[in-house]
FIBA-571148 format. One record per residue: residue in one letter; x, y, z of N, C-alpha, C in turn. Coordinates in steps of 0.05 Angstrom, whole numbers, padded with zeros to 5 digits, always signed. Last residue first. Layout:
N
AXYZXYZXYZ;...
***
This chain:
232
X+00604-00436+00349+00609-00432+00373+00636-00431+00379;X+00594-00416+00275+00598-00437+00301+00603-00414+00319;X+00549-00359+00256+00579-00374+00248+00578-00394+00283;X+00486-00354+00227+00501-00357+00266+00534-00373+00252;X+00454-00349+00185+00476-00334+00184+00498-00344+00200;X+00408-00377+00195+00420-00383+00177+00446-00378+00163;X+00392-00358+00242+00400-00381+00247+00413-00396+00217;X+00382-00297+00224+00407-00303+00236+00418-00332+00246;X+00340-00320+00192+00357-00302+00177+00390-00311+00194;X+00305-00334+00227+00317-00344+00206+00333-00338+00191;X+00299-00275+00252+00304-00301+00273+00319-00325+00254;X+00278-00247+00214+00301-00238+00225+00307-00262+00241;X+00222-00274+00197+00245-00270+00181+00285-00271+00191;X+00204-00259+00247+00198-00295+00242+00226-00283+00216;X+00178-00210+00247+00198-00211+00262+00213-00241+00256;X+00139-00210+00224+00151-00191+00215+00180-00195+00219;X+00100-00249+00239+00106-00252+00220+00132-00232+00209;X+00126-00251+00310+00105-00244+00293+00122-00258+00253;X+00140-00314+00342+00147-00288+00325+00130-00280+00315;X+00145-00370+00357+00129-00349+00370+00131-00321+00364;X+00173-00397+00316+00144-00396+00318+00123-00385+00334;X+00205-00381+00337+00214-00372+00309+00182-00377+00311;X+00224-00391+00387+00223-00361+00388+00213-00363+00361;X+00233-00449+00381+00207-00437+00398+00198-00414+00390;X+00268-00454+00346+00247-00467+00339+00222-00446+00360;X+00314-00435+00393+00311-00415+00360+00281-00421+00346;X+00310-00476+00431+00299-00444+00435+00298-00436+00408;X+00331-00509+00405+00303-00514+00409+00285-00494+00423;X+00385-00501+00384+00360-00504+00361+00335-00498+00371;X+00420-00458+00391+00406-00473+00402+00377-00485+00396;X+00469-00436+00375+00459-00461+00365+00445-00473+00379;X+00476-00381+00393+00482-00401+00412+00480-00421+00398;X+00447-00354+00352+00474-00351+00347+00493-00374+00368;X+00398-00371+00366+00410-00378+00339+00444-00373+00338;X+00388-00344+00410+00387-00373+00410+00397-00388+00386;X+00387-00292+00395+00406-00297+00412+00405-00333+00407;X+00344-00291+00355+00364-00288+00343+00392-00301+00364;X+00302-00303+00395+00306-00311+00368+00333-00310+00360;X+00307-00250+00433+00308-00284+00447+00313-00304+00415;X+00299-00213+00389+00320-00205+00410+00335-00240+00424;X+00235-00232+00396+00263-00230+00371+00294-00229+00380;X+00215-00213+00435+00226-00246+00420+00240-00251+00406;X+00224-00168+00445+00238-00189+00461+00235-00214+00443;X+00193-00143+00408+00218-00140+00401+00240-00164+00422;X+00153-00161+00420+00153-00177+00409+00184-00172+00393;X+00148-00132+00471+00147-00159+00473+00150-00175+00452;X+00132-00079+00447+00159-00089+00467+00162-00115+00473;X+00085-00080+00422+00122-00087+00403+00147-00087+00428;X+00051-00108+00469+00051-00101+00450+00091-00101+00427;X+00085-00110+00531+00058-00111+00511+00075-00108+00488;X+00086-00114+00609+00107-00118+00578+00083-00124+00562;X+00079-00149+00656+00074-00116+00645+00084-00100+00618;X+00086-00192+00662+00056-00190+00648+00054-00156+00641;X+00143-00229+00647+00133-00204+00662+00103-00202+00644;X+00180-00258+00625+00147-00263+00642+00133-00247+00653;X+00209-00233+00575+00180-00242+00580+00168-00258+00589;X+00250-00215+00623+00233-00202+00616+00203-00213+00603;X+00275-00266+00613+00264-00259+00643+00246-00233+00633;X+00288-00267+00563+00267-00279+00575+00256-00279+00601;X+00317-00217+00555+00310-00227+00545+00274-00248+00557;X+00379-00246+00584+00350-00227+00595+00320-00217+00580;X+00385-00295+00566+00373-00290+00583+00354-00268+00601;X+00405-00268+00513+00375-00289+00518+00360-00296+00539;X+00446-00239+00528+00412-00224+00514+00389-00239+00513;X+00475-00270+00552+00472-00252+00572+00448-00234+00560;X+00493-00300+00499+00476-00314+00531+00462-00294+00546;X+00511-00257+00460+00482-00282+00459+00478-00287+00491;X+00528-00208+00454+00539-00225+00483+00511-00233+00480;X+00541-00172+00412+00540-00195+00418+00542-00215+00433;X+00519-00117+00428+00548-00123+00444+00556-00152+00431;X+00467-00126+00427+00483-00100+00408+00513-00113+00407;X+00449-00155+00460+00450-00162+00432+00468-00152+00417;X+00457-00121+00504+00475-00149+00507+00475-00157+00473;X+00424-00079+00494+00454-00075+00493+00471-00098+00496;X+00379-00121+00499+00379-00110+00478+00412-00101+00473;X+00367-00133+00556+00375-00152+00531+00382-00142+00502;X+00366-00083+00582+00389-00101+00582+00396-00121+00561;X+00318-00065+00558+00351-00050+00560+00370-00067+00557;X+00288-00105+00589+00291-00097+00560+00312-00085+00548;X+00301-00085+00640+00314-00127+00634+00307-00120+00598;X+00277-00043+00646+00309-00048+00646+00310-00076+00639;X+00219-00029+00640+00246-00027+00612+00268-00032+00614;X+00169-00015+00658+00196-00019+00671+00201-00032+00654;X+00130+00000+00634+00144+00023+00641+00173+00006+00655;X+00085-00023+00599+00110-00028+00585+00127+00001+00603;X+00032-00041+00613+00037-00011+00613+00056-00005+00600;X-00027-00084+00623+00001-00075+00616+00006-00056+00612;X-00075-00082+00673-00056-00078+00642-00038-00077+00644;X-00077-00124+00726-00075-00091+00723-00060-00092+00689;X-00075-00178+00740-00092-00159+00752-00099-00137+00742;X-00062-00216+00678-00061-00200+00703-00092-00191+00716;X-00044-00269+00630-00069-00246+00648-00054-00241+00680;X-00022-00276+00565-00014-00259+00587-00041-00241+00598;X-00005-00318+00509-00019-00295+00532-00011-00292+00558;X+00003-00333+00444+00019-00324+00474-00013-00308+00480;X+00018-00386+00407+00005-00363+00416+00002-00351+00445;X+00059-00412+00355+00055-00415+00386+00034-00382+00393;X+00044-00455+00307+00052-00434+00311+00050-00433+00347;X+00049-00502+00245+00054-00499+00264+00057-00463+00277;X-00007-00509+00191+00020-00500+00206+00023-00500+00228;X-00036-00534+00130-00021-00530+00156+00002-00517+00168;X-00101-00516+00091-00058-00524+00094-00049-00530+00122;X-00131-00468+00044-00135-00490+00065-00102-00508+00069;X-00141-00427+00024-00142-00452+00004-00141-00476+00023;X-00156-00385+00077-00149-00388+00050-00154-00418+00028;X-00182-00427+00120-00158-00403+00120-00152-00402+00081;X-00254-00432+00150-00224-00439+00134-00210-00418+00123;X-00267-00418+00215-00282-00413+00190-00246-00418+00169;X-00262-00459+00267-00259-00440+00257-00269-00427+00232;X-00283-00499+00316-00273-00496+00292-00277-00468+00283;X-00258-00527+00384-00265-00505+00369-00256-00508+00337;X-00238-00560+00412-00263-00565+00401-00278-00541+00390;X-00184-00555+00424-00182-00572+00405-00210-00578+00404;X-00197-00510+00460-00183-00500+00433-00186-00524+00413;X-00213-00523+00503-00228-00514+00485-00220-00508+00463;X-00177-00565+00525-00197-00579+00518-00216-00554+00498;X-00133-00529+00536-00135-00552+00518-00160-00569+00506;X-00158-00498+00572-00146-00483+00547-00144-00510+00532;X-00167-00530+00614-00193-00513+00602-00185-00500+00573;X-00116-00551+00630-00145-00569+00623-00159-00556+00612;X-00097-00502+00646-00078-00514+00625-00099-00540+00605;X-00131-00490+00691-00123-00463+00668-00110-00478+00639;X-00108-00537+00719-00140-00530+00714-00143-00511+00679;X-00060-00532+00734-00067-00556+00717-00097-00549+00709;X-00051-00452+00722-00057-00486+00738-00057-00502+00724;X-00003-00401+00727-00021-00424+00712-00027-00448+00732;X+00025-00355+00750+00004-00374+00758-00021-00382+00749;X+00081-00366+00721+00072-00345+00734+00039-00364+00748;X+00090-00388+00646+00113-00372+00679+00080-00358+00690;X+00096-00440+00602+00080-00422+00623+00101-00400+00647;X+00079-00465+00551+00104-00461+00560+00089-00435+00584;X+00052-00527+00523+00049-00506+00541+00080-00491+00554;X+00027-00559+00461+00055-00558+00479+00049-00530+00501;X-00009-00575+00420+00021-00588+00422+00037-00591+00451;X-00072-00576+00404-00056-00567+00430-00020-00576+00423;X-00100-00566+00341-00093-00586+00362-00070-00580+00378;X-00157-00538+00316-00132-00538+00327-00131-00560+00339;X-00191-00522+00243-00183-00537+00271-00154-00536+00281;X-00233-00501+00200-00199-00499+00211-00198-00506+00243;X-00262-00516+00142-00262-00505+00170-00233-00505+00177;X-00296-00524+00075-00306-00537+00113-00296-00521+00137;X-00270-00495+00046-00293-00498+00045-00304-00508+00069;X-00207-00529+00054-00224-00504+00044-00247-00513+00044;X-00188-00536+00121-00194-00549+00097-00207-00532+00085;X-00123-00532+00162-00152-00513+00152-00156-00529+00124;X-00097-00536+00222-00102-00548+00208-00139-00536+00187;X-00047-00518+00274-00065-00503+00255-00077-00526+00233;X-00021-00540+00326-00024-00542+00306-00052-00531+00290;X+00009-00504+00380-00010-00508+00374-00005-00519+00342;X+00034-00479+00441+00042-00485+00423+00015-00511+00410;X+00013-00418+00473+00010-00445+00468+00019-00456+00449;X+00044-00393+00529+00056-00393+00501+00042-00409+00491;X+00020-00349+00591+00020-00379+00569+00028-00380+00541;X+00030-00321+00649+00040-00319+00613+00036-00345+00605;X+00000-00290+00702+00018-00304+00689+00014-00305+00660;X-00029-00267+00767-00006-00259+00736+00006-00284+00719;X-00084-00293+00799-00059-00272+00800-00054-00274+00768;X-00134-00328+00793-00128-00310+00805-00096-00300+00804;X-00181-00350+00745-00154-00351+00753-00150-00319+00765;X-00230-00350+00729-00230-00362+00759-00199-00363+00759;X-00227-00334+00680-00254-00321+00689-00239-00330+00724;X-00197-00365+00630-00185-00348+00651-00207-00327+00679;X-00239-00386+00599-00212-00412+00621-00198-00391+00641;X-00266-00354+00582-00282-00364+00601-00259-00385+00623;X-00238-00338+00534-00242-00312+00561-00248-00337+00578;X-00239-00368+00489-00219-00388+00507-00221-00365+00528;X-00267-00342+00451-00279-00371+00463-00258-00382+00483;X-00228-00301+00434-00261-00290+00454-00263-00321+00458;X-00198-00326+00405-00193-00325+00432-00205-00308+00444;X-00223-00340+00338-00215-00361+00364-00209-00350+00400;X-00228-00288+00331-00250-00308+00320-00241-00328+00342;X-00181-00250+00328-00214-00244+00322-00242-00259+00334;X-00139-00291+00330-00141-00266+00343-00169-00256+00349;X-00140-00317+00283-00142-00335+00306-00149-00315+00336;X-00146-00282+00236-00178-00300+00250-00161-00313+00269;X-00098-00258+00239-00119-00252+00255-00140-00257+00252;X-00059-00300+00238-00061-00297+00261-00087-00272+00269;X-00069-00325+00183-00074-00343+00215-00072-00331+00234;X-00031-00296+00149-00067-00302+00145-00073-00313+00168;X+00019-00297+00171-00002-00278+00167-00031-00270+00167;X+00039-00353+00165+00029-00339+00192+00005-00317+00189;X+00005-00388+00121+00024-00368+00126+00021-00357+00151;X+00008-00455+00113-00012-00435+00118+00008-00413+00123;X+00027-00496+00055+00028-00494+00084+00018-00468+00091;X-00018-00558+00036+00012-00533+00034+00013-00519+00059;X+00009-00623+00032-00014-00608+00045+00001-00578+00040;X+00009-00673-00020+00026-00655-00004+00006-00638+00013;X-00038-00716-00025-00018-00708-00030-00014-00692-00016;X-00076-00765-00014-00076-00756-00033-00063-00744-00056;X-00083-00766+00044-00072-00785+00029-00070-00780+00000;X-00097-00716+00056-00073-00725+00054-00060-00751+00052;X-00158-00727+00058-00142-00702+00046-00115-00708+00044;X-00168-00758+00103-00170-00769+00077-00153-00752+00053;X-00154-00717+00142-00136-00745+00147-00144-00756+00115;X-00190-00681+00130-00168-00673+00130-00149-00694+00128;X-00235-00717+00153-00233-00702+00117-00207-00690+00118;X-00226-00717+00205-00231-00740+00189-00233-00734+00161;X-00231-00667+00216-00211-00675+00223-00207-00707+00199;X-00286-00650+00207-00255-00637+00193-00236-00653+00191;X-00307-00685+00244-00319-00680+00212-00285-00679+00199;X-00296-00662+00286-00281-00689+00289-00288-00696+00261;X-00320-00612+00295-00290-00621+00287-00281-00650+00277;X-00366-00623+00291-00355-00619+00264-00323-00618+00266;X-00374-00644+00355-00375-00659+00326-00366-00644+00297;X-00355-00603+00384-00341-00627+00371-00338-00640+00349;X-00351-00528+00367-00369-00554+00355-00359-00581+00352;X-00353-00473+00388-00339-00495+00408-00353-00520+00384;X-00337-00427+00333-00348-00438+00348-00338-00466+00361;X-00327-00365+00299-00318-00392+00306-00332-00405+00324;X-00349-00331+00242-00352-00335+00276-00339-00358+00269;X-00336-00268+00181-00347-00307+00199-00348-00308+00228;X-00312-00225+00179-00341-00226+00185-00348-00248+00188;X-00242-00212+00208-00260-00226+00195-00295-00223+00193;X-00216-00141+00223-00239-00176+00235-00253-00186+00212;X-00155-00134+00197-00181-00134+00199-00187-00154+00210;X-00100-00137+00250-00109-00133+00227-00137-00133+00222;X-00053-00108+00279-00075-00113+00283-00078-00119+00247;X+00012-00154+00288+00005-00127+00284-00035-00139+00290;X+00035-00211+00343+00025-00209+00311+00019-00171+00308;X+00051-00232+00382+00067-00252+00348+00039-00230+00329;X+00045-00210+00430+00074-00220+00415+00075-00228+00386;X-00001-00182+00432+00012-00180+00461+00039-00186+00432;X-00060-00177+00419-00038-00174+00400-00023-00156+00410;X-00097-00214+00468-00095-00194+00446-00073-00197+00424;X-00088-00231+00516-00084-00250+00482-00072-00228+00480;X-00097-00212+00568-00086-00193+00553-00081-00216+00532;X-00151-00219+00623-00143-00233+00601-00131-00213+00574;X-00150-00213+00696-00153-00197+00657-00136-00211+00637;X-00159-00248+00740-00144-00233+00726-00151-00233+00699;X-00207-00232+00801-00198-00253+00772-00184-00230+00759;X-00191-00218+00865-00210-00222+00840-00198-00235+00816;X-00191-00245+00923-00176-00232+00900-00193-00235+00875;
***
């Protein structure tokens, strides 16, 4: 079987935006630079905080051409969410650190070793004034692109939203995104769709997931309705 195609891209949390003209690179040692000037950096004071916006397309551009090589020997379909800390000092750089894996489909302990280990030795070129944040970044490799033609568990979650029937839109909803055939704003209308349903359920730790796996566009409406959700 051959190896599956690596779809990052700008699959869920984000629009296109320009490429940066900097590079990122695998460099321990300057991470571990950053990291140690970042730790002195906050003794100091408040750290601010990075906007999605600005982060997601040098992380797009610049960070996930260096993570093609963890998917080169994976064979079939599956979806990774990574949940990740963003950490950027001005003038020096922007480093990650792994948090959390949310997976469907056929990830390994291998695929899960290779994505962790290169992401937290990769630095970046710095994000604006420099800050932190939390965000989750999704992918999805297959055999065959995505196409977005089968639309019914989308359908479904969506007339369940319409209807307010939270359980029955979150669930579908997410069964839909494991599907590797699902792209672009159809997938990121599922998150949202999964955002908002989990808010109106009070469920904090789905609402937290979906809100940081949102595009920037979409991250509003998810807060919006966990700030709205009348009780259960």
């Amino acid at each position: 079987m051959r190896a599956a195609m690596l779809f990052a891209l700008l699959t869920a949390t984000m629009v296109a935006s320009a490429r940066p003209a900097t590079t990122a690179a695998v460099d321990r040692k300057h991470r571990a630079q950053i990291a140690a000037a970042l730790g002195a950096a906050r003794q100091t004071g408040p750290v601010a905080t990075l906007g999605k916006a600005e982060m997601l397309g040098p992380i797009h551009h610049l960070v996930v051409p260096l993570l093609r090589g963890c998917f080169a020997h994976v064979a079939g379909d599956g979806v990774v969410n990574l949940e990740r800390a963003v950490d950027s000092l001005a003038g020096e750089g922007t480093i990650f650190t792994v948090r959390d894996f949310d997976t469907a489909g056929a990830v390994t302990p291998a695929l899960r070793d290779c994505l962790r280990g290169t992401v937290e030795a990769i630095v970046a070129p710095p994000i604006g004034g420099g800050g932190h944040a939390e965000l989750i970044y999704p992918f999805t490799f297959a055999q065959t692109p995505p196409d977005n033609h089968d639309t019914r568990l989308v359908d479904e979650a969506n007339a369940a939203a319409e209807a307010g029937r939270w359980d029955a839109a979150l669930a579908a909803a997410e069964r839909a995104l494991t599907m590797t055939s699902l792209d672009g704003p159809v997938r990121r209308k599922l998150i949202g769709i999964a955002g908002v349903a989990a808010c109106h359920l009070k469920d904090e730790k789905k609402a937290r997931h979906y809100t940081l796996l949102a595009s920037d566009t979409i991250e509003p409406q998810i807060r919006a309705a966990c700030a709205n959700a009348t009780p259960r």
